[in-house]
C-alpha positions in Angstrom: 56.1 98.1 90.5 60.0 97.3 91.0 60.7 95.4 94.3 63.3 96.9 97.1 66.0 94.4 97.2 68.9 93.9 99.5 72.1 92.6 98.4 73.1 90.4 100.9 76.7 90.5 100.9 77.2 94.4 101.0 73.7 94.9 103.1 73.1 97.7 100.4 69.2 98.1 100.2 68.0 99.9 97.0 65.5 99.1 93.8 66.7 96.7 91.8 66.7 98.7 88.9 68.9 101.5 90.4 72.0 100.1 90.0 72.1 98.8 86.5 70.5 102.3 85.1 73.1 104.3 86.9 76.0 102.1 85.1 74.3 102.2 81.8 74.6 106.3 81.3 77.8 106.5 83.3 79.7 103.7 81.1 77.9 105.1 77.9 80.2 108.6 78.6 82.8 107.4 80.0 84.1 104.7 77.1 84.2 106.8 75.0 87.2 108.1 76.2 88.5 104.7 77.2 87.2 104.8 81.1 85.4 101.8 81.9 83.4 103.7 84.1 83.7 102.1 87.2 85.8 105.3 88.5 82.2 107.1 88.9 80.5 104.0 90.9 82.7 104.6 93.5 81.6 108.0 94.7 78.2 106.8 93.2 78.6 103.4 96.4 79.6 106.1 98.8 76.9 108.7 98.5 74.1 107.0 97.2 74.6 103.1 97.9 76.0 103.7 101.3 78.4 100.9 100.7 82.3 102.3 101.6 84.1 99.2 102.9 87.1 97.8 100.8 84.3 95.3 99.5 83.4 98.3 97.5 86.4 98.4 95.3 86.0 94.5 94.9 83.1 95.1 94.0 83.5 97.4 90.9 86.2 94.8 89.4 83.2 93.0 88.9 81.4 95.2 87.1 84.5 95.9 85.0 84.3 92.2 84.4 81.0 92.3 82.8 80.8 95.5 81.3 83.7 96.6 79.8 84.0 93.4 76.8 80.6 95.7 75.3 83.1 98.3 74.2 86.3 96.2 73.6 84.0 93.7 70.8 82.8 96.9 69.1 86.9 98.5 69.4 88.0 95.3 67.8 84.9 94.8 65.3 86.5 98.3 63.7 90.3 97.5 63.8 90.8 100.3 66.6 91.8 97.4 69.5 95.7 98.0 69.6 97.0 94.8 71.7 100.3 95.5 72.1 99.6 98.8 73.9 97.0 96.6 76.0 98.8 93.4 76.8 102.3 96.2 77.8 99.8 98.0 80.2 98.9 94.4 81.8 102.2 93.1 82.5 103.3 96.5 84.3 100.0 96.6 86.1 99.9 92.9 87.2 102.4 92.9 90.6 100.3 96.2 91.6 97.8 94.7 91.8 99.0 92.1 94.7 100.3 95.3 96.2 96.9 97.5 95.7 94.5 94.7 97.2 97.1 95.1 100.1 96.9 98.4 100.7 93.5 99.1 100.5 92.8 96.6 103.1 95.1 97.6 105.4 96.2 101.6 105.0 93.4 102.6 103.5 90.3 100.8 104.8 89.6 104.3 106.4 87.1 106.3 104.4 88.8 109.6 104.9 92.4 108.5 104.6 92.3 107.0 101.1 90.2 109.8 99.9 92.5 112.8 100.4 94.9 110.4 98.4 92.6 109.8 95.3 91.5 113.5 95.3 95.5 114.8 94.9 96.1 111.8 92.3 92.9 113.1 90.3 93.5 116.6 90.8 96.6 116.3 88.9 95.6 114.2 86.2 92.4 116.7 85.9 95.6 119.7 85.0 97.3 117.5 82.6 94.6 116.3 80.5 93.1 120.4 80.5 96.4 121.7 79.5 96.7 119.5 76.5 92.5 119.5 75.6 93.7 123.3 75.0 96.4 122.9 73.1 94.1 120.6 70.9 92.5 121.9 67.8 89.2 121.2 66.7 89.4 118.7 63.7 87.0 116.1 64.2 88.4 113.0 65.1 91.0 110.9 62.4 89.9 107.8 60.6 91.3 104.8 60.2 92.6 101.4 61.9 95.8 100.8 64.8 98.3 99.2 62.8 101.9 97.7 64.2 104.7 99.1 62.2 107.7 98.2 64.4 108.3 97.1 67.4 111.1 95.7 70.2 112.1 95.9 73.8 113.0 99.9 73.7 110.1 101.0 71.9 106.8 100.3 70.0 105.4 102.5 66.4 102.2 102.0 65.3 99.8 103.9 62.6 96.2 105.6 63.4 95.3 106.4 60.3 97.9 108.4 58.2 100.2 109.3 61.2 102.9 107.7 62.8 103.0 107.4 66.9 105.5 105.6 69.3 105.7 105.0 73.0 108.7 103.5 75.2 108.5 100.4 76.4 110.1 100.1 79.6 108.9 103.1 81.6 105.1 102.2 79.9 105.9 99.0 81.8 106.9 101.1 84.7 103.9 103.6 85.0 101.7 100.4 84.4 102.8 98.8 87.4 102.3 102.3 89.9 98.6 102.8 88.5 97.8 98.8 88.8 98.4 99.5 93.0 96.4 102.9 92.6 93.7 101.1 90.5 93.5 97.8 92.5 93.0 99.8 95.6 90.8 102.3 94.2 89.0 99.7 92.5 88.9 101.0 88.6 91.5 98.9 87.2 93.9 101.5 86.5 92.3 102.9 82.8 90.6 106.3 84.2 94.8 107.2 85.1 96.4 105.2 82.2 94.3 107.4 79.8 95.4 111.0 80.5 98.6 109.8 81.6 99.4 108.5 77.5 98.2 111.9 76.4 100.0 113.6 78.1 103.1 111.9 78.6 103.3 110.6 75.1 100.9 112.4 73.2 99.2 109.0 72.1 95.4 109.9 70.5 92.8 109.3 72.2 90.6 107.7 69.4 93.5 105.0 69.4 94.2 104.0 72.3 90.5 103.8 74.2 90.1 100.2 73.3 93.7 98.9 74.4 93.1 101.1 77.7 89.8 99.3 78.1 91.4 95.7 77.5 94.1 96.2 79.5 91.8 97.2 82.4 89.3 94.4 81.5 93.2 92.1 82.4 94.5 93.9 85.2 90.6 94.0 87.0 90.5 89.9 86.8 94.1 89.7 88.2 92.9 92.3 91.5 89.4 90.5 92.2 91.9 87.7 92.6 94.0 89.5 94.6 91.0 90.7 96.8 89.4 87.4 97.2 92.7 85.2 98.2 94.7 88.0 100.1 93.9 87.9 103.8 92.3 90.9 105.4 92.8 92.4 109.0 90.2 91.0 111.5 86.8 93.4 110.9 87.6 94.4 107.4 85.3 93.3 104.7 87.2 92.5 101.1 85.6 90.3 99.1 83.2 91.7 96.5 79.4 91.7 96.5 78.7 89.7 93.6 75.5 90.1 93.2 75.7 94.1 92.9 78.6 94.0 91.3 77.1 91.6 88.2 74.0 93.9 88.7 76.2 97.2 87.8 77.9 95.0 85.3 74.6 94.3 83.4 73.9 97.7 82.7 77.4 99.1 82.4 78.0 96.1 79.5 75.1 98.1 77.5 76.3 101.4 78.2 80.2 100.5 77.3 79.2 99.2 73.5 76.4 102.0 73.1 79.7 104.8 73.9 81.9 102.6 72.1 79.6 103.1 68.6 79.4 106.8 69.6 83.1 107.4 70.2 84.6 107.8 67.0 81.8 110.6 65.8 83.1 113.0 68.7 85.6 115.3 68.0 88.8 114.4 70.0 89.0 117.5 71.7 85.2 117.0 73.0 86.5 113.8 74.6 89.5 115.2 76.4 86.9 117.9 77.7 84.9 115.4 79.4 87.8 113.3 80.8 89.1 116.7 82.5 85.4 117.4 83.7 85.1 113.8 84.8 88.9 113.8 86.6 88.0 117.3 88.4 85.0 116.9 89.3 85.9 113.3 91.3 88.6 115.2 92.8 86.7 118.0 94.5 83.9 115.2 95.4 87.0 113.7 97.6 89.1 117.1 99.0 85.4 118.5 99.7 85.4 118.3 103.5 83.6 115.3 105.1 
């Protein structure tokens, strides 16, 4: 019979078992459309855990520490891990991250404050992604590697396959650096915004750009546990991570991340932007829905 077990750190009491399950099925879904899944183990702290201090989001970083290489090794394995893209979403998200470990600690250490914030974010990415999942057809998803075909300090062209796609550099940098503060102080890294925000900004596909999403969150996640464990905090608030839960998640989210990454390229693109928009939704009513 599994023992209860506290984690000492957060004070969250729960079977052991509990929390590496719940990351395995919700990083199994959610990398397949580049998400490293820690966006759902928020809400999933909250309501289930208990656990809503700022440690929380620390927490998370960790499990995007340990779980998210599971999907970029089998991205990389197929030629589908596009760097450029990856390394261009790091270097914008790095400063917010300083800035995201700041706010969270002190503007938005209050539950209900930093909530109504994430629910408007999500609620608009939620109506991006659905307008462009319908203007999607149905093919199933293209074949073939991420290739470089040109590249410089205005803009970057690559190859999925047999079609040609290209995104700017400088305001990539730009949005990069606004979702690392929203993803720092969230606690997700910034890849559950980056993601719809390439489709439907730049029309990147999906299918190419999950594992550079996923690396570059992998980055910017090391870079805010950082931030979160050598920033000081206002007197009273708790910061730094629970390590234990977090590598706990983190086991279970690593298995879940490579399983979804195998699974990935056999769902039909349009299937995938489905789910984000379910996913995206569904977080934000969970927030706007009334204390």
């Amino acid at each position: 019979m599994t023992a209860w077990h506290r984690f000492a750190v957060s004070g969250v009491e729960t079977w052991l078992w509990l929390p590496p399950l719940a990351a395995l099925v919700i990083a199994f879904f959610t990398s397949m459309v580049g998400i490293s899944g820690a966006f759902l183990l928020v809400p999933f702290q909250l309501s289930v855990l208990g656990f809503a201090s700022p440690a929380a989001s620390a927490t998370n970083l960790v499990f995007n520490l340990v779980a998210i290489p599971g999907g970029m090794l089998r991205y990389a394995r197929e030629n589908r891990l596009f760097w450029p893209l990856a390394l261009i979403i790091t270097a914008g998200g790095a400063p917010g991250t300083l800035a995201g470990a700041w706010l969270r600690t002190h503007w938005l250490a209050e539950r209900a404050r930093f909530e109504s914030f994430v629910a408007a974010i999500l609620a608009y990415l939620a109506w991006r992604v659905l307008a462009d999942w319908r203007r999607a057809g149905t093919s199933p998803a293209p074949a073939g590697t991420v290739r470089l075909l040109a590249a410089d300090w205005r803009e970057i062209q690559f190859a999925h396959g047999a079609t040609t796609h290209a995104f700017p550099v400088l305001p990539m940098l730009g949005l990069s650096c606004v979702v690392g503060v929203i993803g720092t102080a969230y606690g997700i890294g910034g890849g559950s915004f980056m993601v719809p925000l390439c489709l439907a900004v730049w029309r990147l596909p999906l299918h190419a750009i999950a594992g550079a999403t996923q690396t570059a969150t992998l980055l910017t996640s090391a870079l805010a546990l950082a931030a979160y464990a050598w920033l000081p905090a206002p007197a009273g608030v708790a910061a730094r991570p629970d390590w234990a839960l977090g590598l706990a998640f983190g086991v279970g989210g690593l298995a879940g991340a490579y399983l979804g990454a195998c699974m990935q390229k056999r769902v039909p693109q349009r299937r995938l932007k489905g789910l984000l928009a379910v996913l995206l939704a569904g977080l934000a009513i969970h927030y706007a829905w009334p204390a």
